[in-house]
C-alpha positions in Angstrom: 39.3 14.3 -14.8 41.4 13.6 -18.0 40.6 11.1 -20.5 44.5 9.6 -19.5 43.3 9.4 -15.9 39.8 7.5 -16.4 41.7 5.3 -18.8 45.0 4.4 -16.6 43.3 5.1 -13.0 45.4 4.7 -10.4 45.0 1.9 -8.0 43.4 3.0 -5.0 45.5 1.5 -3.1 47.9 4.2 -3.6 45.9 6.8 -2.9 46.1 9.2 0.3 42.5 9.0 2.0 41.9 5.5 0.3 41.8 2.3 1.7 40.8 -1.2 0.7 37.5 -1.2 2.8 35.1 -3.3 4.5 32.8 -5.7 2.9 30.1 -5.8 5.2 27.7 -4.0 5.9 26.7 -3.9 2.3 26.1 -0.3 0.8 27.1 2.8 2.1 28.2 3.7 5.9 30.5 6.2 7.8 33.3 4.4 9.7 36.9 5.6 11.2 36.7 8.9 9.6 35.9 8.3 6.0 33.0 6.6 4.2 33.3 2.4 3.1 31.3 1.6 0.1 30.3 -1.7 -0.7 28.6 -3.7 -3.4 27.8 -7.1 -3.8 28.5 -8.5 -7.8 28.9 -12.5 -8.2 29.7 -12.1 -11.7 31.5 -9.1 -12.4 35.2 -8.7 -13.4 35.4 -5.1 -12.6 33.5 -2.2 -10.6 34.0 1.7 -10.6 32.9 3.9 -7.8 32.4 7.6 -9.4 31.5 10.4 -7.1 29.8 13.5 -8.7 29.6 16.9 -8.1 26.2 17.7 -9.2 22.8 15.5 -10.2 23.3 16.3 -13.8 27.0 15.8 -14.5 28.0 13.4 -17.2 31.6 13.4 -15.9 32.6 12.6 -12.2 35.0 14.6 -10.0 36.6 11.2 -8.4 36.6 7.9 -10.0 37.8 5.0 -8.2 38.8 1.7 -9.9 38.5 -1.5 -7.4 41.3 -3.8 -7.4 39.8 -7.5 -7.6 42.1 -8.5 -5.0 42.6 -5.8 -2.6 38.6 -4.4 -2.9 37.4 -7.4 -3.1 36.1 -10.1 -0.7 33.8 -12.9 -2.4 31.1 -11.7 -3.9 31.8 -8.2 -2.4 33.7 -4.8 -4.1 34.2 -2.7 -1.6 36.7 0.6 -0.8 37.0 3.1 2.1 37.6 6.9 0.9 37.8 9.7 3.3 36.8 13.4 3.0 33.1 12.1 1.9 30.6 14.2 3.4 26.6 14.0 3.4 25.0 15.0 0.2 27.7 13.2 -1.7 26.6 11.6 -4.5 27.8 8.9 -6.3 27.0 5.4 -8.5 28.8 2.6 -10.2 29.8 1.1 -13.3 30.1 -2.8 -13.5 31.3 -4.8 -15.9 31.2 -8.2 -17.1 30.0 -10.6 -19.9 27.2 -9.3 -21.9 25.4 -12.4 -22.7 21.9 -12.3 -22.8 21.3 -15.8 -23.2 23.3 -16.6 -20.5 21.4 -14.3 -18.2 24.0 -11.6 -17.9 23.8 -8.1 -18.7 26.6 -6.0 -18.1 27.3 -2.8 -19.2 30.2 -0.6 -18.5 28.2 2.1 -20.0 25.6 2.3 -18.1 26.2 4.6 -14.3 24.0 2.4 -12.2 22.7 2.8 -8.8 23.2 1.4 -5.3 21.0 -1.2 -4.2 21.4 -0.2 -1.0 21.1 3.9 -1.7 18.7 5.9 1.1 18.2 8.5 -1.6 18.5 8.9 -5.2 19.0 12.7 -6.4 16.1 14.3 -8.2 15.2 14.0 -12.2 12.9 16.9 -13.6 12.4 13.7 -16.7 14.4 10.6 -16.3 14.3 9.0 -19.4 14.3 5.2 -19.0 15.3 4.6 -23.3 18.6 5.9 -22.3 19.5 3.5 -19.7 18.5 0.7 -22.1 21.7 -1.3 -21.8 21.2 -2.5 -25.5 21.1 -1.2 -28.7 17.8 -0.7 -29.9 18.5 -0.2 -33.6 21.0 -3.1 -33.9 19.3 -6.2 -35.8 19.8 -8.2 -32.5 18.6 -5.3 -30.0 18.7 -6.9 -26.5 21.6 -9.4 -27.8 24.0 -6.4 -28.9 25.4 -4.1 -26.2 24.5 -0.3 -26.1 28.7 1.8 -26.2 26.4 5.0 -25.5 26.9 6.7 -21.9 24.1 7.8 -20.1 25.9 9.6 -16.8 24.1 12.7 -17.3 20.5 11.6 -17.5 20.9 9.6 -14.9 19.9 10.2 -11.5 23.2 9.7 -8.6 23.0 8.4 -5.5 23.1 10.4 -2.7 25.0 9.7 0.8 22.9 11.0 3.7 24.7 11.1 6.7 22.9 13.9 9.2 21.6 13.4 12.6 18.1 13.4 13.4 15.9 13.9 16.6 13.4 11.5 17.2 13.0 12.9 20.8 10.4 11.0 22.5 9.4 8.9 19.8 9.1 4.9 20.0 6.6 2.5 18.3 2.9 2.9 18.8 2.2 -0.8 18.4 -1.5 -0.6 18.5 -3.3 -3.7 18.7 -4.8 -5.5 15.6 -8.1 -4.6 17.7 -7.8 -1.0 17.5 -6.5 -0.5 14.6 -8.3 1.5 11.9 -5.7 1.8 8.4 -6.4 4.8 5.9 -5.2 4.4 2.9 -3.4 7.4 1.1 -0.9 8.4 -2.0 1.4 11.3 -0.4 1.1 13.7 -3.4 -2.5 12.8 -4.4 -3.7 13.5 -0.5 -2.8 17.2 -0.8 -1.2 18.4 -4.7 -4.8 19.8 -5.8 -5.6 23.4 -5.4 -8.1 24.1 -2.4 -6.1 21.6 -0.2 -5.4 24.5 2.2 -1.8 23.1 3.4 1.3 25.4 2.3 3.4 23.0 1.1 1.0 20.6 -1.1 2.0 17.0 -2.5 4.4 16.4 0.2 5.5 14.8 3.3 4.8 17.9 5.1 1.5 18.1 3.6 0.4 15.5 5.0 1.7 16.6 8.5 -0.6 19.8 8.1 -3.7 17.2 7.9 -2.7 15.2 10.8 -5.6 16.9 12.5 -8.4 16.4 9.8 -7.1 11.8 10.0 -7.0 12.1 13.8 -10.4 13.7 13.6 -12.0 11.1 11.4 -10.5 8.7 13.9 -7.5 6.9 12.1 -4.7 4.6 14.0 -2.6 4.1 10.9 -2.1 5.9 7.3 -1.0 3.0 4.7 1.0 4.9 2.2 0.9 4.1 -1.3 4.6 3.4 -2.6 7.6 5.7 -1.2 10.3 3.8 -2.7 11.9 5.4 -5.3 10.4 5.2 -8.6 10.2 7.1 -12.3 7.0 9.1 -12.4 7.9 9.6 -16.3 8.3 6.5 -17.1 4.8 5.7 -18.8 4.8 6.7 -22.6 0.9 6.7 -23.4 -0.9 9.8 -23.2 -4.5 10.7 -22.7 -6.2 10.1 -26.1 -8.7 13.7 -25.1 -6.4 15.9 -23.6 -3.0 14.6 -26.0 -1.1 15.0 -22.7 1.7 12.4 -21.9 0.7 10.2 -18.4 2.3 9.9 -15.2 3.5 7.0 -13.6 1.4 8.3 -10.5 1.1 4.9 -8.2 4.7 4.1 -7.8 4.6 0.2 -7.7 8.0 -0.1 -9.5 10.9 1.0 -8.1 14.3 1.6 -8.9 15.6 0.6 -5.3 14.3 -0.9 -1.4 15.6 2.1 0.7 15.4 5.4 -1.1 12.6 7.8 0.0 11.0 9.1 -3.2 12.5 12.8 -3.4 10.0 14.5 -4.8 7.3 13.9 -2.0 9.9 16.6 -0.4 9.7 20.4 -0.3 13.3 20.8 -0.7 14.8 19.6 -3.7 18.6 19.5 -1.7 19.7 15.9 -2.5 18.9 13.6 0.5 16.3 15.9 2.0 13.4 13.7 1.6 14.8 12.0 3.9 15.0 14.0 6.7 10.7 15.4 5.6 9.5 11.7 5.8 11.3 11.3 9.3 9.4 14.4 10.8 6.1 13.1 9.3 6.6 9.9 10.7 7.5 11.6 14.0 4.6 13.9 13.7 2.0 11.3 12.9 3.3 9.4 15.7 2.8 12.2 18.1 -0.7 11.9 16.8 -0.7 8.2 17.6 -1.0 7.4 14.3 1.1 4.7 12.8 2.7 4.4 9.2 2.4 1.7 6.9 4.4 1.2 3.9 2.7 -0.3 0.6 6.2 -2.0 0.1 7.2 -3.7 -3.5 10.0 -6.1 -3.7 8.3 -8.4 -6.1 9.9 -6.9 -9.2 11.4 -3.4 -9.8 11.2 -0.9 -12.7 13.6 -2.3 -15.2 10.9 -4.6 -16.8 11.6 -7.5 -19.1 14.7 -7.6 -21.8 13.8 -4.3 -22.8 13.2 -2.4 -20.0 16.5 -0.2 -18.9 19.5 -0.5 -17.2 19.6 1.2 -13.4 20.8 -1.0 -10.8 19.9 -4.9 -10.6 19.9 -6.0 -14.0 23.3 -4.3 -14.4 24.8 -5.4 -11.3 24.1 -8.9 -11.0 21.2 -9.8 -13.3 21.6 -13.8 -13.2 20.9 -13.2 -9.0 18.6 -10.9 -8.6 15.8 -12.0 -11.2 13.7 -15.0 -12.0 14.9 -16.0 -15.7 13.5 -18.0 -17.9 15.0 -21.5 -18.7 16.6 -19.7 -22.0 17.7 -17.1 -19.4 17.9 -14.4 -22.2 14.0 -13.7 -20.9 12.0 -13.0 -17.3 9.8 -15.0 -16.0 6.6 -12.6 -15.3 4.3 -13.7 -11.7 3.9 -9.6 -11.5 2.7 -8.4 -14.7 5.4 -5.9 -14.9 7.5 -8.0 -17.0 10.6 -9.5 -14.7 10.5 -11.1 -11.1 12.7 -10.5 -8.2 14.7 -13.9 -7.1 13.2 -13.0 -4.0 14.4 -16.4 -2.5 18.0 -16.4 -3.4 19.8 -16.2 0.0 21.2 -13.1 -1.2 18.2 -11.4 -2.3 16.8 -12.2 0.9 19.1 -11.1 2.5 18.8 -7.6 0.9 14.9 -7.7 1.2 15.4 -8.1 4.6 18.1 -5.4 4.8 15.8 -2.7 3.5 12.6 -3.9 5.8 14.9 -3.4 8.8 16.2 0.2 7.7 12.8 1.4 7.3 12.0 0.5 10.7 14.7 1.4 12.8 16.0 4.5 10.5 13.1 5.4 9.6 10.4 4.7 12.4 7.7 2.7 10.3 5.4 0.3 11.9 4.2 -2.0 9.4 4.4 -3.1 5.7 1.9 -3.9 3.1 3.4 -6.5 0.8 2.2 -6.2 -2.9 1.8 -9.4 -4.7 3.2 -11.1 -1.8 2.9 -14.5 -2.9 5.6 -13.9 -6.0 7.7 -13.8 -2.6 7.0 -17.4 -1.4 8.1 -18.4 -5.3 11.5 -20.3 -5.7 13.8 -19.7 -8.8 11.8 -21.7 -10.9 8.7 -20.0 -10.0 7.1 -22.8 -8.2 5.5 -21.7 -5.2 7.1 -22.9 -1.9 5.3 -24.7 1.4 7.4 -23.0 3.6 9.1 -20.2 1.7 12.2 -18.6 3.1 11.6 -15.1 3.0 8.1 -15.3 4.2 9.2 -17.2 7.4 12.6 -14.6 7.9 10.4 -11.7 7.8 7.9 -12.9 10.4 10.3 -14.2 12.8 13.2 -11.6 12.3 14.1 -10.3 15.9 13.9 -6.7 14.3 10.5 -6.8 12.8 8.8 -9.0 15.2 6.6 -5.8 16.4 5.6 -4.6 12.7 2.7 -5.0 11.2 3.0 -7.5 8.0 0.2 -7.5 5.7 0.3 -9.9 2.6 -1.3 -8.9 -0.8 -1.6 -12.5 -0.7 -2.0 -13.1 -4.7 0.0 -12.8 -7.9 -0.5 -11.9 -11.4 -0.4 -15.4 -12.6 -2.7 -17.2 -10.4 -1.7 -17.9 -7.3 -4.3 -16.5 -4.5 -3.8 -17.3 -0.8 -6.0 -15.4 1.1 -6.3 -17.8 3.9 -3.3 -19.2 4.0 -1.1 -16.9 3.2 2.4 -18.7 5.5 2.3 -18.2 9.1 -0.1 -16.5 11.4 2.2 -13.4 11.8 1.2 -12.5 8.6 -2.5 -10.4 8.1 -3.5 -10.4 4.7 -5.8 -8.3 2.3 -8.9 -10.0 2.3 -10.2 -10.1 -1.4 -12.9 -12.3 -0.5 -14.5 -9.8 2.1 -14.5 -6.8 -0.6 -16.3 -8.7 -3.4 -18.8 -11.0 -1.1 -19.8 -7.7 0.7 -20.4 -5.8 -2.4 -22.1 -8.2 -4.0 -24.6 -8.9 -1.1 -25.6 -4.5 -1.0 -25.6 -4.6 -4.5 -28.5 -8.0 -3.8 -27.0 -10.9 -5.7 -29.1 -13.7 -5.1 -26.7 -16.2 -2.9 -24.9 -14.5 -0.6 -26.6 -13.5 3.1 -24.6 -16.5 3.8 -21.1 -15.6 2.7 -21.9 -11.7 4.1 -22.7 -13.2 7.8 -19.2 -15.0 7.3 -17.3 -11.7 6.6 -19.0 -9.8 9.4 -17.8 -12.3 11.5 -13.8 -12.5 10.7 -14.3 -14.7 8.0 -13.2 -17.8 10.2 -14.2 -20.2 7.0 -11.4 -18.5 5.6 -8.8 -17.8 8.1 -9.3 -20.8 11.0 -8.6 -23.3 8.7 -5.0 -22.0 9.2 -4.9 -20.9 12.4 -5.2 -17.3 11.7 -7.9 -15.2 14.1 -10.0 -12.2 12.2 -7.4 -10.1 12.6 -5.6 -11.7 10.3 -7.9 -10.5 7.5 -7.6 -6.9 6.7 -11.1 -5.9 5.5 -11.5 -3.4 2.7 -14.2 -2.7 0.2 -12.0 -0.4 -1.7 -8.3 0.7 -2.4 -6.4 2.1 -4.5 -6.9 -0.8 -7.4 -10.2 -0.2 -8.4 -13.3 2.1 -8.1 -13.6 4.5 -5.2 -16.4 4.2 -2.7 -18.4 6.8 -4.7 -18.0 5.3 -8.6 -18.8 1.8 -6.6 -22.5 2.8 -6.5 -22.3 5.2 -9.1 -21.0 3.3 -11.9 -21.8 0.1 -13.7 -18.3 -0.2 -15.8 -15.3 0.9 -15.6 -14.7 4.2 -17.8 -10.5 4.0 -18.1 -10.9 5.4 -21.6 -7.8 8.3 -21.0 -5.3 6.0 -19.8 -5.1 5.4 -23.5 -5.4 2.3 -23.7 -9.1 1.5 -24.9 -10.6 0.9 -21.7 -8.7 -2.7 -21.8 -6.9 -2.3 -18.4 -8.7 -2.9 -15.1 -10.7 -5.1 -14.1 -13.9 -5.8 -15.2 -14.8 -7.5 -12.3 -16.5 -5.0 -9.9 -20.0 -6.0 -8.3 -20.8 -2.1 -8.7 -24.1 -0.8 -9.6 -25.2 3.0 -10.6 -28.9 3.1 -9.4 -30.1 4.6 -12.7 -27.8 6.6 -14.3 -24.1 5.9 -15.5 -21.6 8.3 -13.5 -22.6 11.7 -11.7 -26.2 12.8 -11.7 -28.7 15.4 -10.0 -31.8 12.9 -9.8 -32.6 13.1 -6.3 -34.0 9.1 -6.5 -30.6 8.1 -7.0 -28.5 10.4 -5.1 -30.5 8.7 -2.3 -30.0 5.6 -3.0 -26.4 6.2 -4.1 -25.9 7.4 -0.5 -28.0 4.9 1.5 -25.6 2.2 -0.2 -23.0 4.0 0.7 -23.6 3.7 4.2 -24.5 0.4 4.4 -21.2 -0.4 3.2 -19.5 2.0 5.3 -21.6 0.3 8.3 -20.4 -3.1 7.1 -16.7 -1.8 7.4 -17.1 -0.9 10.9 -18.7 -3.3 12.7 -16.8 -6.6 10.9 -14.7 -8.1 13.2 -11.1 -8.0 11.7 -9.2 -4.5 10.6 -10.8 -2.2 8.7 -9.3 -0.2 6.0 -10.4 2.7 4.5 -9.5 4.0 0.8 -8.6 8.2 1.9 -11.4 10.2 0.2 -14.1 7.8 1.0 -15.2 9.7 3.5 -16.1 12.5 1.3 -17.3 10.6 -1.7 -14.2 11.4 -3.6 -14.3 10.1 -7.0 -12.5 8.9 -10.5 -14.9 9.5 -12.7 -15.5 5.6 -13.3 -11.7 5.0 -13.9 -10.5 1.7 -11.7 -6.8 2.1 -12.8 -6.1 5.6 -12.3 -2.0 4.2 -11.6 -1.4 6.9 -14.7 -3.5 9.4 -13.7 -1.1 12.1 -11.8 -4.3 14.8 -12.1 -7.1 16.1 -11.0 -8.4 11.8 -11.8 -6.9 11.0 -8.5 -6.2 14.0 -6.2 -8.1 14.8 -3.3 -10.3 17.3 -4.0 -11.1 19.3 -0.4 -13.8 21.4 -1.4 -15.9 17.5 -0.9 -16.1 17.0 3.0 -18.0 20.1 2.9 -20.3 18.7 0.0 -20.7 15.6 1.3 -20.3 16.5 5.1 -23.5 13.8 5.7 -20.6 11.0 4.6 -18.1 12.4 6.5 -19.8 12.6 9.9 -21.1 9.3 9.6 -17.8 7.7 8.7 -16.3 9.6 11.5 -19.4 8.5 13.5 -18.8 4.8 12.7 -15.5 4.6 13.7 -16.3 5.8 16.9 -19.0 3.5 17.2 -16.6 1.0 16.7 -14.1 2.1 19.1 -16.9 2.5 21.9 -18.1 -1.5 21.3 -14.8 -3.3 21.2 -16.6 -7.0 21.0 -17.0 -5.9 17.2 -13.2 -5.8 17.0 -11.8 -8.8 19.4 -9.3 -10.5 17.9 -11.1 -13.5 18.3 -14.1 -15.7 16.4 -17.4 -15.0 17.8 -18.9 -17.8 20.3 -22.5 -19.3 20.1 -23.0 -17.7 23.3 -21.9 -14.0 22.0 -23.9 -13.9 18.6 -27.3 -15.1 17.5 -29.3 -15.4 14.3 -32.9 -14.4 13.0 -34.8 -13.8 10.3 -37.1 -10.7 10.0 -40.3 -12.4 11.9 -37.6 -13.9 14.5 -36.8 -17.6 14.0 -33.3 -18.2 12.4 -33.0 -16.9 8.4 -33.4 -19.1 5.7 -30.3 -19.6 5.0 -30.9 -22.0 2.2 -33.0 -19.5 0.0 -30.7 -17.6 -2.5 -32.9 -15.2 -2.7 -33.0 -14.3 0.8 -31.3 -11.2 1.0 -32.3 -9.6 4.9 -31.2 -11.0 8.0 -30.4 -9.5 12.1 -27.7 -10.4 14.5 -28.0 -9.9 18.0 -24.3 -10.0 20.0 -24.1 -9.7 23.3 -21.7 -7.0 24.6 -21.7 -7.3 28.3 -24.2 -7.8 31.2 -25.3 -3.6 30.5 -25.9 -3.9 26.6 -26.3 -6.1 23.5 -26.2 -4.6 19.9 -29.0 -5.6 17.5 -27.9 -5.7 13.8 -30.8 -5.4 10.7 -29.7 -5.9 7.4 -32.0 -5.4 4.2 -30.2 -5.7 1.0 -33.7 -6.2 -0.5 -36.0 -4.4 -3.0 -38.9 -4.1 0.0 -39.4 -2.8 3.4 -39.6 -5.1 6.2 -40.6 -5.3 9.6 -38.0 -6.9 11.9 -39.5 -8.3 15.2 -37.3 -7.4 18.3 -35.8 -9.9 20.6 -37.2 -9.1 24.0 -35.2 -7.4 26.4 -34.9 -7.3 30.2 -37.2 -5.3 32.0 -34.4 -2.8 33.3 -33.4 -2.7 29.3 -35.0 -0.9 26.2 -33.7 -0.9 22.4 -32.5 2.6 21.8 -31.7 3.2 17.7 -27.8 3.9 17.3 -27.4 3.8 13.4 -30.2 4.0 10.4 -28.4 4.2 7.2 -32.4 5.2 5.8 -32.1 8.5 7.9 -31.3 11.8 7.1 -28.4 13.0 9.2 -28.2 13.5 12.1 -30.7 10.8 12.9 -28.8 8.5 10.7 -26.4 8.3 13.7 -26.3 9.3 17.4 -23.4 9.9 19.1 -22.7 7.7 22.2 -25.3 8.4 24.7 -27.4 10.4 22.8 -29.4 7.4 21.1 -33.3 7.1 20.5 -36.2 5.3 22.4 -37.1 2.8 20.0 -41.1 3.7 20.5 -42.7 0.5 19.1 -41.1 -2.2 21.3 -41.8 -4.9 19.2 -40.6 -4.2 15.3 -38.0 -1.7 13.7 -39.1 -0.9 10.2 -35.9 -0.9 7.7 -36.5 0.4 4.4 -34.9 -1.3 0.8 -31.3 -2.1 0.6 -30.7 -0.4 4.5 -29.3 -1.3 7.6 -29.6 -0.5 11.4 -27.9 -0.5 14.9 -30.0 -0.9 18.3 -28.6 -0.8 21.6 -30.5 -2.7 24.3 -29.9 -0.3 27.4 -30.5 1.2 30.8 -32.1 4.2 31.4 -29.2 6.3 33.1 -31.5 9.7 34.7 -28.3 11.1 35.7 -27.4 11.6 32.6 -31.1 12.3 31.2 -30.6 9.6 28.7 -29.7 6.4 27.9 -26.0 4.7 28.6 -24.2 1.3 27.5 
């Protein structure tokens, strides 16, 4: 390509192989022998399609100058070119007004990407300052446009275009009732050393521990972000080590559709799409579902002087929330800009990418970070009845995902509860905090613990919503593990280099003695008893129970609650633990399975006054009144063959719980002590204990137990339900 050419192009509608094109369906898509690309710009006066050889070029091998008649229609650009095979890459220039304090940013400089790309070729170090669309050493920086060109640092899309056999493989839709969600990052689940998989970090590493999740007794993986995003686009580095950090968590990306490449094996442009399709088909074989951890409340190019990759330079005034001087973002997210998440055509495009995931790409369900920035209007305000919300739960394509709502923002708003229509499960916040904070004995809240066993229907019915709309967790990704819950009593974020100012300092935790790892026996003990309990807690709450991966196995962070820059040995997975911790492991595996084998824990449904009763350790109902109550049972009735008896002691002292009598044919037979070594912690279904005094059950400080009122079955030699 000649400077003469890319300065007097020729118009493409006198090209061989060119056409004027289609301007719908928005993005890229094969049609009558040749490829139609289209792009939606409101505001632009011109747009450049340049197709590229390789991921690095700085100069494209086609370029192709839209008419704004013939390649245009509205809002739309659009042009058919034949000869376009898969692995093509390509991306646009667009230009218009630069006038910040208008709210546009146009840059003809800048090679930005496809909204609607499936794949984005691989950087070995994107570098975000050189798609800064303004000049950062003018007086005026963000008011005075950038003339440099950044095509070679910056990453093409890429046209995907091959065939792939699903076979057999259709939706798993399990029930809300038996559904168990594990929550995972793809790289951190297998990159360490030791994680036995030949192919660690990636989709297919995760395939290779399909066996170990449908052990434990998983229905669903949540995966943290997949979208596309800059891993190198955090500039702090660790104040110990002096190495620069990693954008590890992925919650910003840089488009909706694109499978992050470098979960893949292969590094072929548009291969990662093909490995996430056979994980999703393999996990599905395993009847295990995927979730996505899905963010479309604000994307990586930040506030005014975040960089230039696709939005911001294609139609910034539509796709963000400005400010009333529009030259600045308004911030819900933290992150510094805001989707327009309500304008009809960013809808529209939300809802564009939630469809292609699910019938491209076989997903079952979304996780929705900081969902409520998506029930915000323009202005910011929050809406009654927001548009988006209501589209995606009554869109005819998702109506059999799974939609779970992160149902808060950075700037206040928190609708756990009422978080739009009942479609929509939700993240309970409430459940993690008032469960910690009742093991870790706060004075106040058997009361509020009782309520999150039960589905949290204080919460929830108010709306309408059953317990399965509340998705309880007592830890994820944000925040400490299960292990640095009980072991530590602050956070310790010191080498994200930041002066241990980020995270929360909000945690309910406790360390039992000693801050961080220890070899006391007293508080190993009681470290594990609490965890335990909570793991207990988990399982038999009515509503869906998540699980943070590596709980199981006591994985920890070392005290850090915001390891989203931590791409290290911080956050992997380390597998030499289910072996060290195998007591945590069989009981979390144990507990699952308890829960599966006593579905009245897990109807989707409040509990009756007829299925659940109340008492207090010497029978009689608890003091609920007292704040510093702290132990209380619960006796629910299963079916006419066995009721479950459930002790909780979240007290300094032992106590003696009286037993509800039993029919004669009946005896209590001990299912779970948290106080107990394993294996007599737990006891596999039918294998569970005579209780030998018929009247009490002893529980130890801060412990918890299961009994199972059964019949004697001598066929079996034992006891059954």
């Amino acid at each position: 390509m000649t400077t003469t050419e890319r300065e007097l192009p020729e118009s493409v509608s006198e090209r061989a192989g060119v056409r004027a094109g289609s301007p719908l369906p928005l993005g890229i898509q094969e049609t009558g022998g040749g490829v139609n690309f289209a792009l939606l710009s409101r505001n632009a006066t011109r747009v450049r399609l340049e197709l590229f050889d390789h991921p690095d070029d700085a100069t494209p091998a086609r370029v192709f100058d839209l008419d704004s008649v013939r390649n245009h229609t509205g809002d739309v650009w659009h042009v058919w070119v034949a000869g376009i095979g898969s692995g093509q890459l390509y991306a646009y220039r667009v230009d218009g007004p630069y006038d910040p304090p208008a709210g546009l940013r146009f840059n003809f400089n800048r090679l930005l990407l496809d909204p609607c790309a499936t794949a984005v070729s691989r950087s070995p170090a994107w570098d975000f300052a050189a798609a800064r669309g303004y000049d950062p050493t003018a007086p005026g920086r963000d008011l005075t446009l950038s003339q440099r060109d950044n095509a070679r640092s910056m990453p093409k899309c890429v046209f995907v275009n091959e065939s792939f056999e699903w076979g057999a493989d259709e939706p798993l839709r399990h029930p809300w009732s038996k559904t168990v969600i594990y929550e995972l990052h793809v790289r951190g689940f297998t990159i360490r050393p030791g994680s036995n998989v030949a192919h660690p970090g990636t989709y297919q590493g995760l395939v290779e521990k399909i066996p170990y999740l449908k052990d434990l007794g998983v229905t669903a993986v949540e995966l943290m972000p997949v979208q596309e995003f800059n891993e190198h686009s955090v500039t702090r580095t660790d104040p110990c080590s002096g190495r620069r950090l990693r954008n590890y968590w992925g919650y910003d990306p840089v488009v909706f559709r694109a499978v992050k490449g470098s979960y893949a094996r292969s590094p072929a442009p548009g291969r990662q799409n093909r490995e996430f399709r056979e994980m999703v088909r393999a996990l599905h074989a395993a009847a295990i579902e995927v979730i996505l951890d899905v963010v479309f409340n604000h994307t990586a190019e930040g506030d005014e002087w975040g960089p230039t990759l696709c939005f911001r330079g294609i139609d910034n005034a539509i796709f963000y929330t400005l400010a009333d001087d529009k030259r600045h973002y308004r911030d819900f997210t933290g992150t510094g800009d805001t989707v327009n998440a309500n304008h009809p055509v960013v809808r529209d495009h939300i809802l564009a990418a939630l469809r292609y995931w699910v019938i491209e790409m076989h997903v079952d369900g979304f996780r929705f970070d900081l969902a409520s920035v998506l029930g915000r209007d323009g202005a910011g305000r929050l809406l009654a009845n927001a548009p988006l919300l209501e589209r995606i739960a009554e869109d005819p394509i998702l109506r059999d995902v799974k939609i779970i709502a992160e149902a808060w923002d950075a700037v206040g708003a928190y609708e756990v509860g009422s978080f739009s229509e009942r479609r929509w499960a939700e993240w309970n916040g409430r459940y993690r905090d008032d469960v910690r904070r009742f093991w870790r004995g706060d004075d106040g809240m058997m009361g509020a613990f009782a309520d999150r066993i039960c589905g949290s229907a204080d919460i929830y019915s108010g709306s309408g919503k059953g317990p399965e709309s509340s998705i309880n967790y007592l830890t994820c990704h944000d925040g400490f593990t299960l292990n640095d819950l009980v072991s530590y009593r602050d956070k310790h974020n010191e080498a994200n280099g930041d002066h241990n100012r980020d995270g929360t300092d909000t945690n309910f935790s406790a360390n039992y003695g000693t801050e961080g790892a220890t070899t006391d026996s007293g508080t190993e003990d009681a470290r594990t008893r609490q965890i335990k309990n909570l793991l207990l807690t988990l399982f038999i709450s009515r509503g869906v129970p998540m699980l943070l991966g590596g709980d199981e196995f006591r994985r920890t962070q070392d005290g850090n609650n915001n390891a989203y820059c931590q791409d290290n040995e911080t956050s992997w997975h380390d597998w030499g633990l289910p072996e060290q911790h195998r007591e945590i492991v069989r009981f979390t595996r144990g507990m699952i399975a308890f829960r599966r084998a006593h579905p009245v824990l897990s109807k989707e449904q409040y509990y009756t006054d007829a299925e659940i009763h109340w008492f207090g350790p010497r029978s009689g109902l608890p003091d609920w009144a007292d704040p510093k109550q702290k132990l209380f049972a619960c006796l629910i009735w299963e079916h006419e063959h066995s009721s479950l008896y459930l002790m909780f002691n979240a007290g300094a002292d032992a106590v003696d719980f009286h037993l509800p009598t039993v029919a004669p044919t009946h005896q209590w037979h001990i299912a779970v002590d948290t106080a107990s070594k394993s294996p007599r912690d737990l006891f596999t279904l039918g294998e569970e204990v005579p209780v030998q005094n018929l009247c009490t059950y002893p529980l130890t400080p801060r412990s918890s137990a299961i009994l199972l009122a059964m019949k004697p079955n001598p066929a079996r030699g034992g006891a059954t339900v």
